[in-house]
Every structure is written in structure tokens, then in C-alpha cells.
N, C-alpha and C positions, 0 to 999 in steps of 0.2 A: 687492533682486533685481528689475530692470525688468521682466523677462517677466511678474512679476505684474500683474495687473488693477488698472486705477483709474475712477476713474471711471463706475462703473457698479454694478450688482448682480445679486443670484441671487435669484429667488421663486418657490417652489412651493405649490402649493394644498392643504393639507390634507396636507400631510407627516406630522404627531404624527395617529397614531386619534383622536376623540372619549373614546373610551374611557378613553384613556391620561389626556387631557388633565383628565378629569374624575378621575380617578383623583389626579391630580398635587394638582387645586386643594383637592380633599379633603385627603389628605395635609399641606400647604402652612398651611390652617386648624387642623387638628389641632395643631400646633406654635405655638401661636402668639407662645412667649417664645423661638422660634430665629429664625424669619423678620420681618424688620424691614421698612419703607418705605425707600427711601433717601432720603428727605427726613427730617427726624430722627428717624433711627435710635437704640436704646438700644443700651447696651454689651453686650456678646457676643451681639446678635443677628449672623443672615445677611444682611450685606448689601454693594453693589456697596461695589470699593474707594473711587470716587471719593467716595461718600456719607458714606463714613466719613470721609475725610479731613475733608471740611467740615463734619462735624459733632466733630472734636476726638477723632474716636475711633479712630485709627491704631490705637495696641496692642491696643487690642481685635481690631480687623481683624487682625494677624500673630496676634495670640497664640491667634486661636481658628479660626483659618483649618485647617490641619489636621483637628481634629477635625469642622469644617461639612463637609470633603472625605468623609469615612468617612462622615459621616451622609447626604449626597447619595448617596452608592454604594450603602448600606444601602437608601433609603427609595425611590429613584428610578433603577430599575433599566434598562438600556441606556441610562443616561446619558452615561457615557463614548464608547459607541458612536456618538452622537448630535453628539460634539462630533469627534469623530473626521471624520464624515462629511462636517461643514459645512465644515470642513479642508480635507479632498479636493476639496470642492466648490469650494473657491478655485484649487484647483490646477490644476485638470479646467478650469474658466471661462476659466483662465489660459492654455488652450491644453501645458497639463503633464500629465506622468503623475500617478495620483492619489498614488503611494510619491514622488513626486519632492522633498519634501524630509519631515523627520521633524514630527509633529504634535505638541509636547512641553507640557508645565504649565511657567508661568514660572516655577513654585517653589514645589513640591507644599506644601511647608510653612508658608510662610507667604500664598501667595497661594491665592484660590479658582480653583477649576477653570470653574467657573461658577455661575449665582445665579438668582434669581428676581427680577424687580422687580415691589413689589405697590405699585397705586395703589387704596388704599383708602377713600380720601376724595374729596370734591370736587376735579377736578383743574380751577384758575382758571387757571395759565400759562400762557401762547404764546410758546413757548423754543425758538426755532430756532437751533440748535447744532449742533456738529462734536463727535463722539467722540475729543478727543485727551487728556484728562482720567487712562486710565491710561496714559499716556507720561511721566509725570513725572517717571519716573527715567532718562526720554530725552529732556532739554529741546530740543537741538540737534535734535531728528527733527520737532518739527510744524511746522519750519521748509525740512524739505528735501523736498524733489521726488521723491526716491528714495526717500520713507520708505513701506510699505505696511503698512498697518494695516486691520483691519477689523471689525466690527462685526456680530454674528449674533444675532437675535432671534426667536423660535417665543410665536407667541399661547397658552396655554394657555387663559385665560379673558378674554372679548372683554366688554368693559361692556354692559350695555342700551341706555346712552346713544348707540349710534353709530347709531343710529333718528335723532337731532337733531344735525342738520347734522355728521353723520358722528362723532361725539364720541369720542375715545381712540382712534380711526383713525391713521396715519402720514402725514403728505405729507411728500416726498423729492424737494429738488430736484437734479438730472444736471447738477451743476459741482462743481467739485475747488476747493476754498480750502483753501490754508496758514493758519498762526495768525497770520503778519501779514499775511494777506489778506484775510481778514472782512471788513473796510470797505466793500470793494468790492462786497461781497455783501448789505448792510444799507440803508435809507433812513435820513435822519438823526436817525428815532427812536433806531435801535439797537437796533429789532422787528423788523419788517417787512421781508421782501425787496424788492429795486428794482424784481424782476421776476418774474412767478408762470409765465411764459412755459416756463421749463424743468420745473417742479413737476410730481409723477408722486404717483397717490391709489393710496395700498397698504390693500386693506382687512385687517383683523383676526380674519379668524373663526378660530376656533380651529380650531388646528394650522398653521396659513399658517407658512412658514417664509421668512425673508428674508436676505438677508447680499447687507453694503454697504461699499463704500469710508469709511472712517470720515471722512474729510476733505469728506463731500459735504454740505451743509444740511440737516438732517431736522427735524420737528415733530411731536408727539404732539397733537393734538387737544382742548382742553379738554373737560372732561363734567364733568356733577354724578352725586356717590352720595348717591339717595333710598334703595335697598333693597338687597342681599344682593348682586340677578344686577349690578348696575350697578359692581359692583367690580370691577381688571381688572388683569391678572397675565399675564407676559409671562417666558419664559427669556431667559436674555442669556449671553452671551461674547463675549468678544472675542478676537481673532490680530493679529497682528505678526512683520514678517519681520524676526528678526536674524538677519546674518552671523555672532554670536558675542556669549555672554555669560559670566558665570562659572559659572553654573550647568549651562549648554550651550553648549559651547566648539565648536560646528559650525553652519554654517546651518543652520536650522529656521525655523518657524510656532509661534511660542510662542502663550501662550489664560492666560488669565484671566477674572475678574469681578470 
């Protein structure tokens, strides 16, 4: 659907209460054989699809996805509403009605609705990447121009570390690369951008909410975890526009994690 937005983003300040968000990371710790790292992840924890792929853990991801849906609803309440809204908020950005198309789950049953991403260790990488990772059962789309896809993230717990040179912070560079277009976008490390010219600094306090063209470069900021507050934990979902699938055979805004 072209009408939709690319290229750009939505950020709001302090979207989620403090409240809430303390409430969430609470909740979040208390669990701690449900919610996983998506870097390796154990079997039947909560965690993103992509993470689990790479960690060999598919079945686990379908076979437990469901029941992580009911426990999200249970434990993290206006959640649904929440993802509803980021939805709209593509719509609305889009220059659209916020009802103009339907906001659906990819597949309540085996996919999540949405996740938490905990970075609770030292984070060492500088991974400037494209979110096209759950497209994978759409290989032909991180290749086309008309594909809209996008990316929604809310700080719930912000590290300590972003005291030191901004640490678990976001930068987000405003260009659009397809997956064979990367090249163009890297110096011949295969790190580094060519150019920090377009680069935009998102900070992380909690509740910040952002939603982003998924095909645009972004960065998580490395940080070290010395103590407790320097841990940092983020909601995630993602949307995508299909014209049709099996599960929802009408254009919609499907959402995963």
C-alpha cells in the first residue's frame, strides 16, 4: 500500500507512565524462566521470533507462542490497546484514517503479539541493521519498494549507562535500503556508516515511544551492566502491510514479535 509512510518515523515522549513502566520491569524480573534475551535464548522462553530462529529454537517459538499471548494479556494489561494504537499511529502519519485498514495478529497462534527485549548483560556490539528479519516468510518483500513494514519500540527500562556516551540509546539514520542495498549504506568494514550526516539521536527514557520504517539503519548503543538499574528492556512489535494472506485474506497491518 504506497499511501503508507517510509521513510521516516513517529516519537513521542513519555507515552507509557513511569508507573506503568516500573510496574512492567517488575513483573518482567519476577518471571524469569518465561522472558529470555534474544541473544541465546532458552527453550520456551519469551522471546523475539528472529532470536529464536538463530538460536535453533523455532518450535519452541510456534509451539509456545500462544500460551506467551495469554500470559501477556494476563500480566500486562492495556497491552493490546497499546499495540492497537502504534497501528493507528502508522495510519494517521500516513495521512489515513486511523480504521483505514484492520490491525490484525499474524497468527495469534503461533506468532507473538508482541515481546520484550531484555539486554541484561554487557551490550559490546555496534549492529547497524535493518529490521527485515520477521519477513522471512516473505523473502521477495525486503527486496521491493512497495513493501511497508515497520518497527515499534517503547523504553520501559532505560540502562544507567546512557550517562557514558549515550550508552543503549538508539541512533537512527533517515534513508530507506532494501536488502540488496545495504552496501551502499556500510564503509568497507561492513560496520560503519559512510555517512553519520543523515543520523538522528533517539533518547531512551522511559516510556519514549518510537515507530520506524523498518528498512531505515538504526543502532543500539553499546553499554556495560555493572548493577541492577544498568539493565535495559525495551517492548517491541512489529507491522506489515499485506494485501492478503491465509490467515487474513483482506488488506490489513499484521504485528508480531
Amino acid at each position: 500500500m504506497k499511501q503508507l509512510f517510509q521513510n521516516d518515523f513517529i516519537f513521542e515522549e513519555g507515552f507509557l507512565q513511569p508507573q506503568v513502566c516500573q510496574q512492567w520491569a517488575q513483573t518482567i524480573f519476577a518471571y524469569p524462566k518465561i522472558f529470555g534475551p534474544d541473544v541465546d535464548p532458552h527453550y520456551g522462553q519469551m522471546a523475539a521470533f528472529y532470536g529464536m530462529i538463530e538460536a535453533g529454537l523455532n518450535e519452541s517459538y510456534f509451539r509456545y507462542a500462544a500460551k506467551h499471548n495469554r500470559f501477556l494479556k494476563k500480566h500486562f494489561p492495556g497491552i493490546e490497546d497499546i499495540i492497537a494504537y502504534a497501528g493507528q499511529k502508522i495510519l494517521t502519519h500516513s495521512g489515513l484514517a486511523a480504521d483505514a485498514l484492520p490491525i490484525v495478529p499474524r497468527d495469534a497462534k503461533y506468532f507473538l503479539m508482541t515481546g520484550f527485549n531484555l539486554q541484561l548483560a554487557t551490550w559490546n556490539l555496534y549492529n547497524i541493521h535493518t529490521d527485515t528479519e520477521g519477513l522471512i516468510q516473505y523473502p521477495e518483500s525486503i527486496f521491493k519498494s512497495d513493501t511497508r513494514a515497520y518497527s515499534c519500540v517503547i523504553s520501559i527500562q532505560r540502562t544507567a549507562q546512557h550517562t557514558e556516551k549515550r550508552g543503549g540509546d538508539l541512533d537512527i539514520w533517515r534513508e530507506r535500503y532494501l536488502a540488496h542495498e545495504l552496501d551502499r549504506f556500510y564503509k568497507s568494514d561492513g560496520v560503519h556508516a559512510h555517512s553519520k550526516a543523515k543520523r538522528i539521536k533517539i533518547p531512551y527514557n522511559e516510556g519514549n515511544l518510537i515507530v520506524f520504517d523498518s528498512f531505515m539503519p538504526h543502532v543500539v548503543l553499546p553499554f556495560k551492566v555493572k548493577k541492577k538499574e544498568d539493565r535495559r528492556i525495551s517492548m517491541v512489535v512489529h507491522f506489515n502491510y499485506r494485501h492478503r494472506t491465509d490467515i487474513n485474506p483482506y488488506p490489513h497491518l499484521e504485528f508480531w514479535y
